[in-house]
Structures are given as structure tokens and as C-alpha cells.
C-alpha positions in Angstrom: 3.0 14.9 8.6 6.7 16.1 7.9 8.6 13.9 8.9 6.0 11.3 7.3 7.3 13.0 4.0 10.5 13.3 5.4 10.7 9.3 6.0 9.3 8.9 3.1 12.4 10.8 0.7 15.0 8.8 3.1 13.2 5.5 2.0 13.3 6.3 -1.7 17.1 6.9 -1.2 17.9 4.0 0.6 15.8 2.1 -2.0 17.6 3.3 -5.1 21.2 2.5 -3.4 19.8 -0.9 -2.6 18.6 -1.6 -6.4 22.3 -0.3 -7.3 24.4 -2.7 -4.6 21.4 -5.4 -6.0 22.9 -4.7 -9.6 26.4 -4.9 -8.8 26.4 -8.2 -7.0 23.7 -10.0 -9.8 21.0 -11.1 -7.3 19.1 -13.5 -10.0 22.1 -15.7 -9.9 21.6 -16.2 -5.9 19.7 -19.3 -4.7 17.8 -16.9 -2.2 16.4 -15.0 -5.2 15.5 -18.1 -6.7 13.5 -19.7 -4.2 11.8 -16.1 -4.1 10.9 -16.1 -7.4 9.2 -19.6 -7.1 7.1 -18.4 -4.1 5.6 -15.7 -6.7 5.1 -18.3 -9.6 3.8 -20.4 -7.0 1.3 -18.6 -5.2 0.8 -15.7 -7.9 -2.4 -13.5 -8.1 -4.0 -15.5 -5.5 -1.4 -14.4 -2.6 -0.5 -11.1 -3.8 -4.5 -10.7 -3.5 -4.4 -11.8 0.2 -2.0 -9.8 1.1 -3.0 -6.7 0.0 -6.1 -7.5 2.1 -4.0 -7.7 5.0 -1.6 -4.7 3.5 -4.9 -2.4 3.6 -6.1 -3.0 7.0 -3.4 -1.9 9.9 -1.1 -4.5 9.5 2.0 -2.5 8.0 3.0 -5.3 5.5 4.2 -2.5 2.6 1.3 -3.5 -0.6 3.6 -1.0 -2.6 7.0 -3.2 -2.3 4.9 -6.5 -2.7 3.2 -5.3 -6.2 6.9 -3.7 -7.4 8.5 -6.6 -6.5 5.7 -9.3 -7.7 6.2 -6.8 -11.0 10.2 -7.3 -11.2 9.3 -11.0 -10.7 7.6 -11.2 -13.7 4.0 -11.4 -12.4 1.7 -9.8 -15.3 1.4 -6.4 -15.0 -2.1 -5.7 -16.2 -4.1 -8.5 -13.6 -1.5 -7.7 -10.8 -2.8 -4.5 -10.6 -6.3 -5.1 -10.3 -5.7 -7.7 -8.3 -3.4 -5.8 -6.0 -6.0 -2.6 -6.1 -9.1 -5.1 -5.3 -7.4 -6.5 -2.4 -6.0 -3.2 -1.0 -9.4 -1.7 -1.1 -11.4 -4.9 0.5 -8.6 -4.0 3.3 -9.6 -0.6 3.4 -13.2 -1.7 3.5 -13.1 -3.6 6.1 -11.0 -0.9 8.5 -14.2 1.1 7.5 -16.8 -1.2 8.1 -15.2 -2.7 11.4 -14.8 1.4 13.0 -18.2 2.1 11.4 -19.9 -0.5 14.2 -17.7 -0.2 16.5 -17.2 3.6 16.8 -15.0 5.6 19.4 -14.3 3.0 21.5 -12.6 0.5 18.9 -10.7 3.2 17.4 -8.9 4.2 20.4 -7.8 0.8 20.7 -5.7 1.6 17.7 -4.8 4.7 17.7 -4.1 7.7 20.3 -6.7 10.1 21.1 -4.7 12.8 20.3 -3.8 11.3 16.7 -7.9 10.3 16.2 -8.3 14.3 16.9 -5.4 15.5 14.8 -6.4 12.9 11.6 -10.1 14.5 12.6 -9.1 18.1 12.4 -7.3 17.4 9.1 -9.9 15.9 8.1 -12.3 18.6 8.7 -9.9 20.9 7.0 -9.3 18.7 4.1 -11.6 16.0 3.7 -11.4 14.0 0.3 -8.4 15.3 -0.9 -6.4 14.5 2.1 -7.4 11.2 1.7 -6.4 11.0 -2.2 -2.6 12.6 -1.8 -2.3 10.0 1.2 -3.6 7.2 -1.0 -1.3 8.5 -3.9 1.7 8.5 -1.6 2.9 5.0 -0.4 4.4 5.9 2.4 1.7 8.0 4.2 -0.7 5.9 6.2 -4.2 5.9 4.4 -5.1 2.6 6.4 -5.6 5.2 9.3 -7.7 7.9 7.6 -9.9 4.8 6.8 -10.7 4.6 10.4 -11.3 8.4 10.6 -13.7 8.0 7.5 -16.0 5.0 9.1 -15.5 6.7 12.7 -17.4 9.9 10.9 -19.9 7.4 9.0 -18.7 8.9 5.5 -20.8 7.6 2.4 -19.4 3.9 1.6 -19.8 4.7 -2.3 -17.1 8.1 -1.9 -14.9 6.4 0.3 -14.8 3.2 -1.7 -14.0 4.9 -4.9 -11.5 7.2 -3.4 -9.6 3.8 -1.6 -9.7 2.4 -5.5 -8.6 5.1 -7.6 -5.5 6.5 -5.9 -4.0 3.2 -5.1 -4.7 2.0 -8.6 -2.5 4.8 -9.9 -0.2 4.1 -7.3 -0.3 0.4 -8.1 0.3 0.9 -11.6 3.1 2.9 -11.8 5.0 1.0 -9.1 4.0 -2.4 -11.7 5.4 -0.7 -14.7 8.7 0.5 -12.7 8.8 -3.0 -11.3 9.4 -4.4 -14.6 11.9 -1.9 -16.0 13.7 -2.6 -12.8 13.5 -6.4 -13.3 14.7 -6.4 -16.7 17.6 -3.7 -15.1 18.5 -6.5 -13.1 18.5 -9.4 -15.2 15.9 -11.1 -13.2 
């Protein structure tokens, strides 16, 4: 968990350097930024919903960088994060619903036993609120403590409005920041 945290500080840094060297060099002059922005515009609320789906099952695709980045792009804020909370959560549902079924064997498919039994024990030490500070920090992996909440069969209506919540706060601040950063920019 540490070093998750740990990671986590080194990423902010590196990101607010980038956004700085991104300043200096005028990115929303460069053709690759344009053909970027036309992906957004052209896909919009319909693709950033898809992929938050993906974003909140296992497949690491970073749902916080998409929705700050749709956000800088110019995406309405308000829909963007619904949409981006909705699809994040039918992601999480579905890591639920799949280890729910499928139990013990499924989830040591994708995970260690030894980190299924350390999530457990934290679990069982912490239970909902573990879950909420990793679904308020973007960089801790809440897509995993889904598993360990359908693995324990924990009621759908808790864990649904506890994947929601978080990640709409999450979601909305990283929106709002996304937009102050785009006009930063000039983009």
C-alpha cells in the first residue's frame, strides 16, 4: 500500500512537469494535438462512456487521465462526468458480478493468492472505508477490491453506491481541473 501512495506522489510530479514542458512548447499548435482533439469531438460522450467501462473492470486504461483530458479538450464538464461515473461503475459492476458466479477459482486467475488474502484481511479490517479512500484516490486499484467485494458476496446496493460516489468526486474534480488546465494551455 506504500509504495501504491508512493507511486502515486511520483506520478503527480511527473504530471505537473509534463503540463509545464506542454506549456512551454504550445501543444494546441501541433497537428498531433489536433488530430486528438478531433477524436474527442468525434467520438465524445459515447467513447469516453466505453471506456470507462473497460477503465473499471481490470484493464488498466487510466479513466482519471481520459475524463481530465476529455475535460482540457473541451468535452462538457457537467454530462462528462456522469457519463464517465456511469461507465466506471457498470465496470465495476461487472468485476463484481463476474467474481460473484465465479467465486475463488476465477479470482485467482487474476490475482495472487497471497494478494486475494492480503485485500481480504484489509478488508476485514476496514471494509467500506477502504473501499471509499481507494475509490477517491486514482491511483490505488479499486477495480481489485471489487473482486474482493463479489468474492465475499457483499450487498450489490452498498457496493454499487460506494463504486458511484467516490469516483464521482473523483471525476469531478479531475473535470473541473481539466478545464483550468485547458484554458492554461491555450487548447
Amino acid at each position: 500500500m506504500k509504495s501504491l501512495i508512493l507511486y502515486g506522489i511520483v506520478f503527480v510530479v511527473l504530471g505537473i512537469v509534463l503540463l509545464i514542458i506542454i506549456k512551454a512548447f504550445n501543444i494546441g499548435d501541433i497537428p498531433f494535438f489536433l488530430d486528438m482533439k478531433a477524436f474527442v469531438v468525434e467520438y465524445g460522450l459515447a467513447g469516453i462512456f466505453f471506456a470507462t467501462i473497460i477503465a473499471g473492470t481490470i484493464v488498466p486504461m487510466g479513466s482519471p487521465a481520459l475524463v481530465m483530458a476529455a475535460a482540457l479538450l473541451g468535452v462538457p464538464k457537467i454530462p462528462l462526468i456522469f457519463v464517465a461515473t456511469t461507465g466506471f461503475t457498470i465496470g465495476m459492476a461487472v468485476n463484481y458480478g463476474i467474481v460473484y458466479s465465479l467465486g475463488r477459482p476465477y479470482i485467482t486467475k487474476k490475482m495472487s493468492t497471497e494478494k486475494l488474502e492480503e485485500l481480504t484481511s484489509l478488508w476485514e479490517r476496514w471494509g467500506w472505508t477502504l473501499y471509499v479512500v481507494f475509490g477517491l484516490i486514482p491511483v490505488l486499484p479499486v477495480e481489485l477490491l471489487a473482486f474482493v467485494c463479489g468474492f465475499l458476496k457483499t450487498r450489490i446496493d452498498h457496493f454499487l453506491i460506494l463504486s458511484f460516489v467516490p469516483r464521482f468526486i473523483v471525476f469531478l474534480l479531475l473535470a473541473y481541473f481539466g478545464e483550468y488546465v485547458g484554458m492554461w494551455l491555450g487548447v
